[in-house]
C-alpha positions as CSV (number, residue, x, y, z in Angstrom):
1,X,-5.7,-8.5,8.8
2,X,-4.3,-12.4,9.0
3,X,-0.6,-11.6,10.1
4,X,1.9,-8.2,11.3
5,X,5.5,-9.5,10.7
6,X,8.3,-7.3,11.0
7,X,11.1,-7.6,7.7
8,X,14.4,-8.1,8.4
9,X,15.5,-5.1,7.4
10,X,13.8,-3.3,10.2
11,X,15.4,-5.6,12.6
12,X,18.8,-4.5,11.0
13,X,17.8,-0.6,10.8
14,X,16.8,-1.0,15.0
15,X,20.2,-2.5,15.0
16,X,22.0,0.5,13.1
17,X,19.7,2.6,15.7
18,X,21.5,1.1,18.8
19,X,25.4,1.3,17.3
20,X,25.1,4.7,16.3
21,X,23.6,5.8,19.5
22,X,19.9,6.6,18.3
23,X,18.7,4.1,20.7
24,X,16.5,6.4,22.7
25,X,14.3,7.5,19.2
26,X,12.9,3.5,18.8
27,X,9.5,3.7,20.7
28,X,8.6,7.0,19.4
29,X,9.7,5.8,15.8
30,X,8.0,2.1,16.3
31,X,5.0,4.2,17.7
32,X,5.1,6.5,13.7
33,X,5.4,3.2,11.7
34,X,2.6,1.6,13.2
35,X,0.1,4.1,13.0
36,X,1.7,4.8,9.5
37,X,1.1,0.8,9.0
38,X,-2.7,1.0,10.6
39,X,-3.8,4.2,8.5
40,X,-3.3,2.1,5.4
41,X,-5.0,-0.9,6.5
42,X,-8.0,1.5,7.7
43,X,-8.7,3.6,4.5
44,X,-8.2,-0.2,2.6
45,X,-10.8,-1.4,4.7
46,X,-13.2,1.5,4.4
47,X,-13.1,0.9,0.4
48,X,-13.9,-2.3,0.7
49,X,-10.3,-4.3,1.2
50,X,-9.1,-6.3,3.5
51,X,-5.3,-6.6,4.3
52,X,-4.1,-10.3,3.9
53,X,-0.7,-9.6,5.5
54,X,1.2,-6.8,6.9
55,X,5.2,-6.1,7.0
56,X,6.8,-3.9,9.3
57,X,9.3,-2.1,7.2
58,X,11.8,0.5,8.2
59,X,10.5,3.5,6.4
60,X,6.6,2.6,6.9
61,X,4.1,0.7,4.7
62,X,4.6,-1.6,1.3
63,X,1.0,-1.8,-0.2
64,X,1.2,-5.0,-3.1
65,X,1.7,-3.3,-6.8
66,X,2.3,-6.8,-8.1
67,X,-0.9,-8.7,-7.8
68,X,-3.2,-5.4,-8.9
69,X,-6.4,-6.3,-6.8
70,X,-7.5,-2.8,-6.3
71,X,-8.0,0.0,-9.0
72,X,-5.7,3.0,-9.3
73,X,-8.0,5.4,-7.4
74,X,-7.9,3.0,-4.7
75,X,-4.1,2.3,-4.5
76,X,-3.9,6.2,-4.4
77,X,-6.3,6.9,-1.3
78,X,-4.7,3.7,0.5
79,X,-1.2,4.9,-0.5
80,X,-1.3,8.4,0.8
81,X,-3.4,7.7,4.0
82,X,0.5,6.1,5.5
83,X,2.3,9.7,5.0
84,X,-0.9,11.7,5.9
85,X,-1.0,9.9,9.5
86,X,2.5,10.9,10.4
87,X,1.9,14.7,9.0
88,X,-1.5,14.9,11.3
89,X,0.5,13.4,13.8
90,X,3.5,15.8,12.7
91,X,1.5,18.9,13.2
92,X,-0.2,17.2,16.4
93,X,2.9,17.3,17.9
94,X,4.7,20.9,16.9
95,X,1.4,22.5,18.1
96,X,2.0,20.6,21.3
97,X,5.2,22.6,21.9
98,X,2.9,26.0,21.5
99,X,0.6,24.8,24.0
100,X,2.9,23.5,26.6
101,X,6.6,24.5,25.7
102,X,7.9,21.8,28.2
103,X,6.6,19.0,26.1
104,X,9.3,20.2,23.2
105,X,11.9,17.7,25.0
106,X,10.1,14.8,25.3
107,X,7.9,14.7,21.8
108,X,11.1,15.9,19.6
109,X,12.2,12.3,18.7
110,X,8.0,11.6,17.7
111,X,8.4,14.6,15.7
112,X,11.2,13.8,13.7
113,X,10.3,10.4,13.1
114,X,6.8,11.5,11.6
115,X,8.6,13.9,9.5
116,X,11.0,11.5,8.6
117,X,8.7,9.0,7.7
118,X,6.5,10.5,5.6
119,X,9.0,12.9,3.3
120,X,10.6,9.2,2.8
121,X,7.7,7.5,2.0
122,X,6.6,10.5,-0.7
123,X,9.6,10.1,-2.9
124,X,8.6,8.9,-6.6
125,X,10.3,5.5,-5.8
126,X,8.7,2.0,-5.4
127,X,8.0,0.5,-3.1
128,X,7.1,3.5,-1.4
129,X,3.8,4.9,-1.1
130,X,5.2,8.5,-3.4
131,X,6.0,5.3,-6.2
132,X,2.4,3.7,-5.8
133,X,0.6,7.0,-6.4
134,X,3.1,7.7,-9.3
135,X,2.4,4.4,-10.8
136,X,-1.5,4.5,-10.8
137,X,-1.1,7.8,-12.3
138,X,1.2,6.5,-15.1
139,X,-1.0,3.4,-15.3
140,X,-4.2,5.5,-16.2
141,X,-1.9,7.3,-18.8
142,X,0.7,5.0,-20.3
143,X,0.6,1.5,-21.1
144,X,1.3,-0.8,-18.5
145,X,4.8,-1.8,-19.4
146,X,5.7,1.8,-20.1
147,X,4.4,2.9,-16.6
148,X,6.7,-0.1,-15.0
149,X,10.0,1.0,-17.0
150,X,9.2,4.9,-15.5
151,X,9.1,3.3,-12.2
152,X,11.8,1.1,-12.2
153,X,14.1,4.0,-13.4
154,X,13.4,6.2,-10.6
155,X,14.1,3.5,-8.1
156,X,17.8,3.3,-9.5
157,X,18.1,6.4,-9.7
158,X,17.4,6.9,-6.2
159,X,18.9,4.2,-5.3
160,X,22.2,5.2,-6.9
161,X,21.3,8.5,-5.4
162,X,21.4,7.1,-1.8
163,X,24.4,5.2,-2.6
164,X,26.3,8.2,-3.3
165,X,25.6,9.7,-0.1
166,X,26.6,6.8,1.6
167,X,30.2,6.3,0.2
168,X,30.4,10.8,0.4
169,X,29.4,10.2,4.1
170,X,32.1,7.5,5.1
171,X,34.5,10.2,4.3
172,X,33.2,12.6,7.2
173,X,30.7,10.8,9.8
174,X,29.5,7.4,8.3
175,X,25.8,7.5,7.9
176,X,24.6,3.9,7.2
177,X,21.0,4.9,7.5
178,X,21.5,6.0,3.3
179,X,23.5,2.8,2.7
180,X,20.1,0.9,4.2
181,X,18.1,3.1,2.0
182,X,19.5,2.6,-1.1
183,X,19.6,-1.1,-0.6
184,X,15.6,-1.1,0.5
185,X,15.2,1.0,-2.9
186,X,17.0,-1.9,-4.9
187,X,15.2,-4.4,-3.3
188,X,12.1,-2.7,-4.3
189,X,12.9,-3.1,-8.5
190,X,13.6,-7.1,-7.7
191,X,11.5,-8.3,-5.1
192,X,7.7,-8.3,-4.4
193,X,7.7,-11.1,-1.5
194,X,7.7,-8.6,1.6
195,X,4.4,-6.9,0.3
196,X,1.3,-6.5,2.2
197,X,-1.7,-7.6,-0.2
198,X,-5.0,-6.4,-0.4
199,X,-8.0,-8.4,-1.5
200,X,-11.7,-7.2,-2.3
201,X,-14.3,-8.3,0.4
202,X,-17.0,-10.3,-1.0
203,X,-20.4,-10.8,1.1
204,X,-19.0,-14.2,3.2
205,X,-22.2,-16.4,3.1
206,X,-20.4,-19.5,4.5
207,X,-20.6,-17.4,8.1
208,X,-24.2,-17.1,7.4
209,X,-25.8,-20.3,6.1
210,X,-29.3,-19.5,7.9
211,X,-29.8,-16.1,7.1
212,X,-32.0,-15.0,5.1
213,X,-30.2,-12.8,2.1
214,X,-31.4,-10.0,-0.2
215,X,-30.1,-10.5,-3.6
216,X,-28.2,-7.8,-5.8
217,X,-28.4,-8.3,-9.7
218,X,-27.0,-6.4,-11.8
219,X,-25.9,-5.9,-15.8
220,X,-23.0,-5.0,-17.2
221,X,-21.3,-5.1,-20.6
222,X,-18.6,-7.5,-21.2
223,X,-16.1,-4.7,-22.1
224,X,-16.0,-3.8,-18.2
225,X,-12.9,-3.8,-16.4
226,X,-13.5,-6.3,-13.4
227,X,-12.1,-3.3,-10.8
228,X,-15.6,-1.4,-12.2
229,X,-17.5,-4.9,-11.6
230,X,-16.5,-4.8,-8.0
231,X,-17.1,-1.4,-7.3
232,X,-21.0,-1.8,-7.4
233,X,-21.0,-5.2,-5.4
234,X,-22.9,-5.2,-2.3
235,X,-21.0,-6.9,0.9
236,X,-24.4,-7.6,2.6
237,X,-26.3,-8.9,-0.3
238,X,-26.1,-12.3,-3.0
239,X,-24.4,-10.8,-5.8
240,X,-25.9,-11.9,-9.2
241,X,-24.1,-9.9,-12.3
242,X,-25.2,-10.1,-15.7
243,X,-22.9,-9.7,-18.6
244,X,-23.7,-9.0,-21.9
245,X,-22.1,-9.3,-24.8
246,X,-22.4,-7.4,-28.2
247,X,-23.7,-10.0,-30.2
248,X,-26.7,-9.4,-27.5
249,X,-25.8,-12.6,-25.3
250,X,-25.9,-12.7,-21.9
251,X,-24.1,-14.2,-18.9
252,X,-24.7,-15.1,-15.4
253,X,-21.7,-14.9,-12.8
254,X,-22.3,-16.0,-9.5
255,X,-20.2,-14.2,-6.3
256,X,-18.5,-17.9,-6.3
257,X,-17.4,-17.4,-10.0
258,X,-16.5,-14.2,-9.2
259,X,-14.4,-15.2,-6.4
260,X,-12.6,-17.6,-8.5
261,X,-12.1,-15.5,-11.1
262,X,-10.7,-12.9,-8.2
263,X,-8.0,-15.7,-7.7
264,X,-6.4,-15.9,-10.6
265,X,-7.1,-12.4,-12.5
266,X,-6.2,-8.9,-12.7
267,X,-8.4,-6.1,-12.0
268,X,-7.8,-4.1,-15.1
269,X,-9.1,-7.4,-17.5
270,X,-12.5,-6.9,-19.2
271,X,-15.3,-9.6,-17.7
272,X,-15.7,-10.7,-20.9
273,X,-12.7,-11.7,-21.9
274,X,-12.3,-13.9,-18.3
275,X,-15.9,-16.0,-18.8
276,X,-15.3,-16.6,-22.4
């Protein structure tokens, strides 16, 4: 991971913390975020991913849905490993208080904040990781343009959703934690800039220029989906692939093509049609 930066938004939700006299639940919900945060950039890493950038949001982890370089099974796993952290941690905690009954008053805030955290994060809204799984799910379903309409109509509706509770709360005890949340959700539809982003790992020969490598060859035909290519490349070896065509031709891509090609392509475009 390159970079952890923090979005302003968080700085403004710590803020909110401190007026409305929440100032004593920041550590223990810094501590959930992080680990929330970590979780994602673990399970990315043990699939072969490595995190280019990180934001700290307010509500946990953004993983990047724009520039697509991982395959829906993959955005699932890394998706759900955020919310599953805080509900081990959740757990973790509450069987705590059965252990030792005098640890309730100090662990409460970590509770809440891990339960907090993760029921937020599974809503059905992007960018939230309960929006990421939805949209792979749709993706492997719908067309893509379809999948992104679906999406974007849940985030205003629970946008609007938190809205409403917003205004209905300044008429009893303001609650600016749904005003934030609504505006996070809105953001969400609009902007992709505060988006962590995930990029395969390749075998990095320039750290190795005197070792001697075993090479990896292999064929495929040019109908593949590039996500499928990258899911048989070796990290320790020279990757060679073969594609062939149905006229019967055949052609070579080196891991430096491939890299390229990486660069400027999505994952769900056939290797064909991006060496032709």
């Amino acid at each position: 991971m390159k970079s952890l930066r923090i979005h302003p938004a968080t700085f403004l939700f710590l803020i909110l913390l401190l007026i409305t006299g929440y100032g004593s639940v920041l550590i223990p919900y810094m501590i959930s975020i992080v680990i929330h945060e970590l979780s994602h950039a673990a399970v990315a890493k043990k699939l072969g991913y490595c995190l280019d950038k990180i934001w700290i949001l307010p509500y946990g982890a953004s993983i990047s849905f724009k520039e697509h370089f991982f395959n829906p099974e993959d955005e699932i796993k890394i998706a759900i490993a955020g919310p599953l952290s805080n509900v081990i941690l959740l757990v973790l905690t509450v069987s705590l208080w059965w252990v030792f009954p005098s640890s309730y008053v100090h662990t409460y805030s970590f509770a809440i904040s891990n339960f907090s955290i993760a029921a937020f994060n599974l809503l059905p809204a992007f960018p939230l990781d309960g929006g990421r799984v939805l949209n792979s799910i749709l993706k492997a379903k719908l067309k893509p343009n379809v999948s992104t309409k679906i999406s974007t109509a849940l985030n205003f509706f629970f946008s609007l959703c938190f809205l409403i509770l917003f205004v209905v709360s300044c008429f009893y005890t303001i609650n600016f934690s749904f005003g934030l949340i609504a505006i996070f959700l809105f953001i969400g539809i609009i902007e992709g800039y505060f988006q962590g982003t995930y990029y395969p790992i390749l075998s990095n020969l320039s750290k190795r220029p005197r070792q001697i490598l075993a090479v990896k060859s292999f064929c495929v035909s040019s109908t593949v989906p590039l996500y499928k290519v990258l899911s048989q490349i070796s990290r320790n070896k020279l990757n060679i692939i073969y594609v062939r065509y149905p006229s019967g031709q055949i052609k070579i891509i080196s891991e430096e093509k491939l890299k390229k090609v990486l660069e400027e392509s999505s994952l769900e475009k056939q290797i064909g049609e991006l060496l032709s």
